[in-house]
N, C-alpha and C positions, 0 to 999 in steps of 0.2 A: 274227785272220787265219785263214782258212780253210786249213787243209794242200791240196795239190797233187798228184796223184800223176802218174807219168810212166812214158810203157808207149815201145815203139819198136815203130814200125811195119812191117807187108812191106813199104810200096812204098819198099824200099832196098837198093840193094846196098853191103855192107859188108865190109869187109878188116879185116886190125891187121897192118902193115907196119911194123917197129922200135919195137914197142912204142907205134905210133899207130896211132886209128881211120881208114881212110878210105874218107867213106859218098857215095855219091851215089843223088840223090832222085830216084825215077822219075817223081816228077809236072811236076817244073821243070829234069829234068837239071845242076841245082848240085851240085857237089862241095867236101866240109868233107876239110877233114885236123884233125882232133882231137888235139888235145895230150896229154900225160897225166891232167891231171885234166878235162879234159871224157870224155875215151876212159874215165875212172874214172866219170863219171854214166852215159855211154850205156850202161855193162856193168851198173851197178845198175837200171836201169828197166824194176824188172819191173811195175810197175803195181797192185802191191802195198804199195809202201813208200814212205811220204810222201817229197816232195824233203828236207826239213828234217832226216832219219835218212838220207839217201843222204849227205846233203855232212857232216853229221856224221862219219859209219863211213867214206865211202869218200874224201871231202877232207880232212875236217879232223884226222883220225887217219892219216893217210900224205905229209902235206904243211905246213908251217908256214904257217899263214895265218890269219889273222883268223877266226873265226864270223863275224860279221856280214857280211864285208866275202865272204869265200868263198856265203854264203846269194844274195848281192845279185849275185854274177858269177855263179852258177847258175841264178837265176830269168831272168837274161840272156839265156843260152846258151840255156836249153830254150825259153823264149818262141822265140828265133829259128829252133831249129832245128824246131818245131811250126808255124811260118807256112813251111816249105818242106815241111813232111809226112814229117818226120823220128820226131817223136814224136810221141804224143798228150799231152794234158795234160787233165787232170778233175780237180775238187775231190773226189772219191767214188775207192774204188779200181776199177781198168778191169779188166775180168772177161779179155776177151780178151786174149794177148798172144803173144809168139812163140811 
């Protein structure tokens, strides 16, 4: 399986309101309220460092939760929030980032 890397993109306005993210995407105007540990990926994604070392470091060392099962809700979340223009996602690390 090829690693993943995940960068966040400008076209977003973002907050952290009670210790949650919340982003709204300039291309489709949807708004996420991010939970803690998604709000925990979106602060990791520098587009330097595979998903598979984010949900490790930043889920699975500050949250009780499966590896596998935390890897598979991650790959979720960034697919979805990458089809709203949230993040990028590249198998290669992405040069640009915020």
């Amino acid at each position: 399986m090829s690693p993943v890397y995940i960068a966040r993109t400008r076209e977003v306005a973002a907050r952290m309101i009670d210790g949650e993210m919340m982003i709204m995407s300039a291309r489709d105007s949807t708004l996420f309220n991010l939970n803690a540990t998604a709000t925990a990926i979106w602060q990791a994604a520098d587009g330097i460092t595979p998903l598979a070392e984010i949900v490790e470091r930043s889920v699975c060392a500050r949250f009780e939760v499966d590896p596998a099962v935390a890897m598979t809700d991650a790959e979720e979340l960034v697919h979805r929030l990458a089809q709203h223009g949230i993040l990028k996602l590249s198998e290669l690390p992405i040069e640009e980032t915020l």
